[in-house]
N, C-alpha and C positions, 0 to 999 in steps of 0.2 A: 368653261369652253377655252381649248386652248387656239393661242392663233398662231400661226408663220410671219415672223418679223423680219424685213428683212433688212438689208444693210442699210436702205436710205431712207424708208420711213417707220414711223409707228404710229398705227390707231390708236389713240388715247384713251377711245373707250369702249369696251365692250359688251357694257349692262345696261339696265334699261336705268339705271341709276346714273349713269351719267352722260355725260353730255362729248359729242365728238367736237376735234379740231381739225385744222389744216395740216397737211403735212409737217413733220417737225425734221430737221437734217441731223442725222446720226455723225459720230464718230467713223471716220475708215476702220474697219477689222473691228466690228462687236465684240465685246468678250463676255459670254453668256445671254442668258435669256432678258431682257426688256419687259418689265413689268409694267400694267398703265396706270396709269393716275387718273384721280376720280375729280371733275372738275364741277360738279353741282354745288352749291352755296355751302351746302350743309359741310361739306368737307373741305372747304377755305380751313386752312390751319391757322388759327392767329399767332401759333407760338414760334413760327419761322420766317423771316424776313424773305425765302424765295418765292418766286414766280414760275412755278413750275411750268405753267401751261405757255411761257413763253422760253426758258431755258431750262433745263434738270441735269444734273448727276444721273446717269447710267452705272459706273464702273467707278471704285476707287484703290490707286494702288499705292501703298503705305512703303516708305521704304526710311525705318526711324532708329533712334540710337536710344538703349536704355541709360540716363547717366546718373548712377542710383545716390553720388558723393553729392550734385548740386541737386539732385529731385526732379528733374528735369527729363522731356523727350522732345526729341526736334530729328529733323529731316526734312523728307518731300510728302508732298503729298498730290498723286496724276490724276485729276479727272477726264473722264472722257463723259464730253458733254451731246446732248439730245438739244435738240433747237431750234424754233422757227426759223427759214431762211432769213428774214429781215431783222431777226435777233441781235441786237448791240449792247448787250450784256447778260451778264449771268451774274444773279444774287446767291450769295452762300451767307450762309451761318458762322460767325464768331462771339466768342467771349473770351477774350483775354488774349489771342492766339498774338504771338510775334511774329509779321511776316515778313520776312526776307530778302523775297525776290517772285516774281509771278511771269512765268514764258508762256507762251504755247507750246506745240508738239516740236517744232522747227528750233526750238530756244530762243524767240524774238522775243524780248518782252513786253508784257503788255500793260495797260494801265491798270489801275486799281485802284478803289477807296473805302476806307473804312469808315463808316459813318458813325453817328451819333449812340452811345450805345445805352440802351433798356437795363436799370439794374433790375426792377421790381421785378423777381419770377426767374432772373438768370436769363435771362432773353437775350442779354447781349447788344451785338453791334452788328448792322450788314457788313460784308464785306462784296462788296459792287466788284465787278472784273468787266471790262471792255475787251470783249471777242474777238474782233477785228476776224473775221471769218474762222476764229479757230474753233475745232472741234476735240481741243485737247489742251490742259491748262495741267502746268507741274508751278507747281508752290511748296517754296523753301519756307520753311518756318521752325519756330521754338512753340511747346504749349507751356502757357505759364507757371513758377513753382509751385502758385498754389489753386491749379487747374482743379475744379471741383469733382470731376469725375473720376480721379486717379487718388488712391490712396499708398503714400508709399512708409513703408513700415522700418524703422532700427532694425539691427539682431534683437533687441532686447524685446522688441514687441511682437518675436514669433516665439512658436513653440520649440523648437530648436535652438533659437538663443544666438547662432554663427552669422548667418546673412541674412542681407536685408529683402524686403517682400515687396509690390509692388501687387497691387491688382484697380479694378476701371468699376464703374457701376454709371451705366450709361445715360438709363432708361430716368426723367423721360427726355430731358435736352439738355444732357449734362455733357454729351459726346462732344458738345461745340466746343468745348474749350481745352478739345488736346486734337480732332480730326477738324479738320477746314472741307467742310461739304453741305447741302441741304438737311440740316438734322430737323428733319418732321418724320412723324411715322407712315405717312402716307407717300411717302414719295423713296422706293424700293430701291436699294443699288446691290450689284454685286461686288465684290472688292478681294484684295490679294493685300500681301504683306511679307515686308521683308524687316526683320527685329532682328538688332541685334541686341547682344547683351553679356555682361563681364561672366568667364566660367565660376564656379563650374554650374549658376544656375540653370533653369527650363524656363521655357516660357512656352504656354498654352495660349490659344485663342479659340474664339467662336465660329472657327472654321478648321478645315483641314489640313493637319502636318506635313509637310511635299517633303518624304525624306528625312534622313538623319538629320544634326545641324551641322554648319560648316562651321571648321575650323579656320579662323581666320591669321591666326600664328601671331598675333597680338593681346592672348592672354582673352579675347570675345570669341564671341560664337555664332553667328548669323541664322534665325531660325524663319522660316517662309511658311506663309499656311494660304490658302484658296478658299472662297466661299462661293459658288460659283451659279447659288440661287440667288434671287435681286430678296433682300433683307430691308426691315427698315432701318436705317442709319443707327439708332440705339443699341441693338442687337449685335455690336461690334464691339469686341469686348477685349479686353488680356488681364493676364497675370504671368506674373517669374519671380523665382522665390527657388529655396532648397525642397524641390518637390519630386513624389515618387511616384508611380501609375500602379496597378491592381486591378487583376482585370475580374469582373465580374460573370461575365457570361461571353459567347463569342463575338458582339457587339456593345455592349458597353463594360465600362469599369470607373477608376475613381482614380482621381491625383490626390497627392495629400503630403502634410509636411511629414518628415518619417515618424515624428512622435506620435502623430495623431492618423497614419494610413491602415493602419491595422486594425483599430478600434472602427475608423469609420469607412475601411472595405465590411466589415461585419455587419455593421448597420445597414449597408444598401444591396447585402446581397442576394437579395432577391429581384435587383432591377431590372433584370434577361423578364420575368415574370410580367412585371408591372408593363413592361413594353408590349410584350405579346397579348397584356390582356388590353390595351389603347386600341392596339391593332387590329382583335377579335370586335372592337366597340364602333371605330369607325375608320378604318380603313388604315394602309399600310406607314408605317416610319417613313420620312423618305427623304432622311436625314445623311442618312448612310450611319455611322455610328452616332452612339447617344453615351456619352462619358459626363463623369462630372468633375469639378474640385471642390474639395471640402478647403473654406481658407480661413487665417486667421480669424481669432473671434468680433475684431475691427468690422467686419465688413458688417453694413447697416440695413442686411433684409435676412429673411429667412432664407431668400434662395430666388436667383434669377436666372430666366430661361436661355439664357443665352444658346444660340442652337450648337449643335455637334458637342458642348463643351458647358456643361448647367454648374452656376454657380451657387454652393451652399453653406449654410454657417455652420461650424461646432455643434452651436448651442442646440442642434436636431438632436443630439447623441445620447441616448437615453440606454443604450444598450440592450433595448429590449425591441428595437424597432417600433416603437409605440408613436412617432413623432414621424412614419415616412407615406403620412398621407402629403407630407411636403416634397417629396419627393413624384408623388404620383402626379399634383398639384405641378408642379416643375417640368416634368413628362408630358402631360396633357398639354402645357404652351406650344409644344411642338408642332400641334394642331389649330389651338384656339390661339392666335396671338402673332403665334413666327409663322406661320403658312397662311393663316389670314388673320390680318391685324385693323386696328382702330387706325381710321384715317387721319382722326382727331382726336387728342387727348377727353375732350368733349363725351366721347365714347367708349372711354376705356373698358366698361363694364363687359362692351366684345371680346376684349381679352381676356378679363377675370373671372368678370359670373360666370361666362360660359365654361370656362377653364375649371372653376369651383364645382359646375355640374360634373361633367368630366371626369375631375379628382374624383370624384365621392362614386362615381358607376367604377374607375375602376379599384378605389377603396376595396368599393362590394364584392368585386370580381376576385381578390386577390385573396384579401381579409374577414370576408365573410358580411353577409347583409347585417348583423349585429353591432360590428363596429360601425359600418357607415352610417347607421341611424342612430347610431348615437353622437358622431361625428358631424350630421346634418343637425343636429336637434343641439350641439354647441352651436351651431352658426344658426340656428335660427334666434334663440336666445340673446344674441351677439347683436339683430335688427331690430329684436322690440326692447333693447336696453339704449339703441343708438334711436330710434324715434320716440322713444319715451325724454331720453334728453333731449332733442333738438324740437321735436313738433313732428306729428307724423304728416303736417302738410308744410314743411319747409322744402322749399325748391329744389336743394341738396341732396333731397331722398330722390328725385328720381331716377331712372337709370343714365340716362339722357340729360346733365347737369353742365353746369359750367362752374360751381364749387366744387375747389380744388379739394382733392381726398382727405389732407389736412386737415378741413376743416369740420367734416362728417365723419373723416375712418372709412374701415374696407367694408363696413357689414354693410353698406350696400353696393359699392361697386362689384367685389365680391358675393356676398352673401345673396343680397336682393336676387342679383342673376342668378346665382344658383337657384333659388325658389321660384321663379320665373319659370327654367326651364323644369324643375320639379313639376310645376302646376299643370304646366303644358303637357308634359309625361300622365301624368294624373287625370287630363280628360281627352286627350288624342292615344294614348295607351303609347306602351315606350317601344312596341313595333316601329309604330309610324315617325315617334318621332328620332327613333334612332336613322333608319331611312332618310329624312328629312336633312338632320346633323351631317351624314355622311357626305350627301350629295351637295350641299350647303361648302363644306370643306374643298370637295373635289372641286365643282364648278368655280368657286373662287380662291383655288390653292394659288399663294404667291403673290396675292392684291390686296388691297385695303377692301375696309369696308365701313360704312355708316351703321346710324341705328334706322334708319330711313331705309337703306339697303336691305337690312337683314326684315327688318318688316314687311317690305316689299315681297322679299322670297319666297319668308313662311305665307301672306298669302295668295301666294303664288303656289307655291308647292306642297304647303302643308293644309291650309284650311280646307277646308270640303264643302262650307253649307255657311250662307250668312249667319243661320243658325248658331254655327260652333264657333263663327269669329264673335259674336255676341258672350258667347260662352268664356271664351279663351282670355277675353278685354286684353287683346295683346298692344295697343296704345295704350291703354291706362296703365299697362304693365314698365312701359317704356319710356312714355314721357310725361306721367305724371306724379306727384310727390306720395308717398305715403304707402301699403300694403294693399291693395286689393281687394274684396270681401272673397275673391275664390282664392287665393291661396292655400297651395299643399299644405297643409301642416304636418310638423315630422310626428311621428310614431308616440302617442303621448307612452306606452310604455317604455321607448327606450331607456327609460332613466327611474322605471316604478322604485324599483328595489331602491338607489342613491337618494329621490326624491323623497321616499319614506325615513332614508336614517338622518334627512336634512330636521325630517319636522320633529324627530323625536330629540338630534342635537339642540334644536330650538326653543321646544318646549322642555323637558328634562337635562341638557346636557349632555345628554349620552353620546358615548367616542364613538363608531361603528367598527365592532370586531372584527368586519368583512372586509375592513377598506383595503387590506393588507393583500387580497384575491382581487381587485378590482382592476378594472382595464386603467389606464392613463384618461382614457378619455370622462371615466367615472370619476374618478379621484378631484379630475379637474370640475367636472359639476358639479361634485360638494363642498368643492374647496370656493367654487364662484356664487354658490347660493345662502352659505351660510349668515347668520346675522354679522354686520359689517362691524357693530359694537363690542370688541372684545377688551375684559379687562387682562390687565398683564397677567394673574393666574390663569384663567382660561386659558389666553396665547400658549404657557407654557405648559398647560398640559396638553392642548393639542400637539404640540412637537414633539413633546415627550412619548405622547402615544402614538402618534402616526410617522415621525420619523420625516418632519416637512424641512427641518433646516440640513436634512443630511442626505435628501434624494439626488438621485442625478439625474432626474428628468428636471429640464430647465423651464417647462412649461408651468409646471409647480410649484418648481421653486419659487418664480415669479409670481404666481399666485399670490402664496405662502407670503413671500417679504411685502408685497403691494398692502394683504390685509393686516401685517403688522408695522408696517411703517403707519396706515394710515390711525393706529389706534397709539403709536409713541412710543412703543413696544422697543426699549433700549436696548435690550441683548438684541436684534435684533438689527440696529446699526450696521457693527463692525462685519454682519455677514451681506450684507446691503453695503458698503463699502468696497467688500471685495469683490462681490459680481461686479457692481458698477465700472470695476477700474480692470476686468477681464471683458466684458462682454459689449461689443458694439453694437449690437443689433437694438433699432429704434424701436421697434414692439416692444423693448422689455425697457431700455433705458429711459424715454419719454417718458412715462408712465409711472416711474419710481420717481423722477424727479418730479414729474405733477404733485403723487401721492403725498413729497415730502412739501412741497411746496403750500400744499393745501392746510401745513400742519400750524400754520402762524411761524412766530419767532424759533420757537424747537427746531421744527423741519426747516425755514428756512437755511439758519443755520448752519447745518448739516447738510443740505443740499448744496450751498454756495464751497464749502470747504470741498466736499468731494469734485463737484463739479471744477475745480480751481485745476484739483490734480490729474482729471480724468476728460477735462476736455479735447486737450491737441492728439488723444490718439484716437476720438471718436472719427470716422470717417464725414466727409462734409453735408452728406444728407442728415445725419444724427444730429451733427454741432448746430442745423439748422433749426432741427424740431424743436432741442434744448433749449438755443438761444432762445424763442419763443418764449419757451416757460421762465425764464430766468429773469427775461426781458421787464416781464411784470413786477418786480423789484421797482 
């Protein structure tokens, strides 16, 4: 439901999920829509030192220097604050930030202190501001050289080799330590931005371009973008670098460094497609455009949703498209995540699972029901191999956790919700519960939301009959540990034909002559089911015959190196070397350094030598996971 906000106050809440306050005093001159925050227990953030429900960030406007020689970005940064009248300060988010100088709107300064700061988690330090009635706060600041969020790249570490690269990975409180604001996911802001930066690079952001750039006649270039729906503070994102655009369709296309824009406009272009079939599933884009960049191999996820502007790795590029259920996955945020998101990291599965359902309807839509159920029937694989390790009643498995994803992996934040919302599909039929999804979307476009919330809704709007909530166990689904006895199961044939040349590789040996015709998504179930025990002959006639150390699908290759690192397979080093020391992305690099790790004296070894040369260009989520593993030394 939407409401009329106006200049002097706002209702904080408008669900049956949360709970109202007293008037709060806005900033003079609004800039955009005021989104409300959800104040029941369940959505207390622990991971941000604000008080929203007595001061909050509405609007933030960026106005920063890129200085690519020292690593460095500093400027201002204006908020325009929301406030109880008897409000005598406002708490923001830092880590690491250098502050300057802190005014009001009028440039009177005002006090400030930075408090004691939280290393464990990146949590950081309050930074306390005394209001003194203002409704608008500019702070001068530096973010630190080695601000965790920002990864700034040599020439030598891009595919171009000339200038140097720069890009942000926010998500989930990493923004604290280059933006000075409320960084929790539940507490929405709009924001603007003025970057400058040396020519002749670009810089993109997760908002919109106002125009050419300016030319400022000092060899910089000033580049302004607007976002002008309230986001959550993560979702605020850049990159600038020697980059090109491609367009795809008449609303999205692709940036990319010139070496790699051509290879990877080919790969996503079909995302005019992938958009219209989001659109046909549950309602309209309302983004305005949907672009992406594909960036250096550095950056440490498969792909973040940043809105207007989705950020993706190389390592997608298989040239066959076989790899852009990430991309639909990426697409689908646009709905589950950036238009209504997790209030609390607590609940991130709001974004994911449902996101992972999502992907995989419009997988189906684009690509045909054959991949998706074979696509699904990975990620199911993916949760009884993840509570087969941990315990299917470790508290971790629920959807609704407070073990960080580190410590379980995605297959249930992820995965779990996908199968969730599969089951639910499976006995409410996917009329209703596409219905359900739609209006779910619409009624809370732009807010947070809990797992309390969304339970609430569906029975609210979805159940029919105490009958079918019996049926549905949608609490046991949500806040309890472990798989449910009604869960969907995927398609036991999707995988007949791979599943059978697993057993006859198993028992007899035998290569499969088919593999060669096989989707990616097959290739990758034989390559994950097969016995783990290989002698070095074996290893090398599998490669020999299937051609595993010379694919370019990277999902494979990972496979590929994982099952022969873990058996000591030494030819097989030098090309586990060289991924290693190209590719950032922690899905593939944790995991290699686990595999080596596990190996004793050999592997470690060899993990400690590569690691030595290939750490400082991992991005700082990666060097995190790493260190972890290394740690164990």
């Amino acid at each position: 439901m939407r409401r009329t906000i106006s200049a002097i106050t706002l209702l904080l809440a408008t669900t049956a999920c949360a709970t109202t306050a007293p008037d709060m005093v806005s900033a003079p001159g609004e800039r955009g829509m005021i989104a409300p925050i959800l104040t029941t227990p369940e959505a207390r953030d622990s991971s941000t030192y604000a008080q929203p429900e007595v001061a909050r960030v509405t609007h933030v406007a960026l106005d920063l220097d890129l200085d690519f020689d020292a690593q460095r970005v500093g400027g201002t940064a204006v908020l325009d604050v929301l406030a109880q009248p008897e409000a005598k300060d406002i708490v923001l988010d830092s880590n690491g930030l250098e502050i300057q100088s802190v005014t009001d709107g009028a440039g009177r300064p005002l006090a400030y202190e930075i408090g004691e700061s939280v290393e464990k988690d990146g949590k950081g330090a309050p930074l306390t501001i005394a209001l003194g009635g203002a409704r608008q706060i500019r702070i001068a600041y530096r973010a630190p050289a080695d601000a965790s969020a920002l990864q700034w790249l040599t020439p030598e570490q891009t595919a171009g080799g000339k200038y140097p690269f720069l890009f942000s990975q926010g998500q989930a409180i990493l923004n604290r330590t280059w933006i000075p604001t409320q960084d929790s996911p539940g507490i929405r802001q709009t924001w603007e931005a003025r970057i400058t930066a040396p020519k002749p690079l670009d810089v993109v952001m997760s908002g919109v371009r106002q125009g050419e750039p300016e030319d400022l006649g000092n060899d910089r270039r000033a580049f302004r973008f607007v976002m002008d729906k309230p986001v959550p503070p993560y979702l605020i994102a850049i990159a600038a670098g020697d980059i090109d655009f491609a367009a795809t369709g008449p609303r999205t296309g692709v940036w990319g460094e010139p070496a790699t824009l051509q290879r990877a406009a080919k790969e996503v272009g079909d995302t005019e497609q992938l958009v219209e079939a989001a659109e046909a599933l549950y309602g309209p884009y309302r983004w305005g455009r949907y672009d992406m960049i594909v960036l250096p191999p550095s950056f440490p996820y498969g792909g973040m949703e940043n809105p207007v502007m989705t950020f993706l790795t190389p390592t997608f590029i298989a040239g066959d498209r076989s790899n852009n259920g990430l991309v639909a996955h990426e697409l689908a945020h646009s709905w589950s995540g950036n238009l209504v998101t997790n209030a609390v990291w607590e609940d991130s599965w709001l974004n994911e699972g449902v996101t992972s359902y999502f992907e995989n309807r419009i997988v189906e839509a684009v690509y045909g029901k054959q991949r998706a159920e074979q696509e699904a029937a990975l990620a199911f694989a993916g949760i009884e191999e993840t509570l087969a390790e941990v315990g299917r009643d470790a508290p971790g498995t629920a959807l609704h956790h407070t073990s960080s994803g580190d410590e379980i992996g995605s297959a249930i934040t992820y995965d779990k919700g996908h199968f969730f919302l599969r089951t639910v599909e499976s006995i409410v039929g996917r009329e209703r519960l596409d219905a359900w999804l739609r209006q779910w979307f619409d009624n809370h476009a732009f807010q947070p939301a809990t797992s309390e919330l969304f339970y609430g809704d569906m029975m609210a709007n979805l159940v029919k009959s105490p009958a079918e909530a019996e049926r549905l166990k949608l609490r046991e689904w949500i806040f309890e540990p472990g798989l449910p006895s009604n869960v969907a199961r995927p398609d036991p044939q999707a995988f007949a034909e791979v599943d059978a040349a697993v057993d006859a590789y198993a028992s007899a040996g035998t290569i499969p002559a088919a593999y060669s015709g096989w989707t990616s998504a097959e290739r990758m179930r034989f390559l994950d089911n097969i016995p783990k025990t290989r002698s070095a002959a074996q290893l090398a006639e599998l490669d020999s015959s299937l051609g595993l150390s010379t694919t370019r699908n990277n999902e494979i290759l990972f496979l590929w190196l994982e099952l022969a690192l873990a058996n000591r397979y030494q030819p097989a080093v030098a090309q586990a070397e060289e991924f290693l020391a190209s590719v950032g992305r922690a899905k593939f690099v944790r995991p290699l350094f686990q595999t080596m790790w596990n190996q004793g004296d050999w592997g470690r070894a060899i993990a400690t030598r590569i690691y030595d040369e290939t750490r400082d260009s991992y991005h700082a989520v990666t060097r995190g996971s790493v260190d972890r593993v290394m740690a164990k030394k």
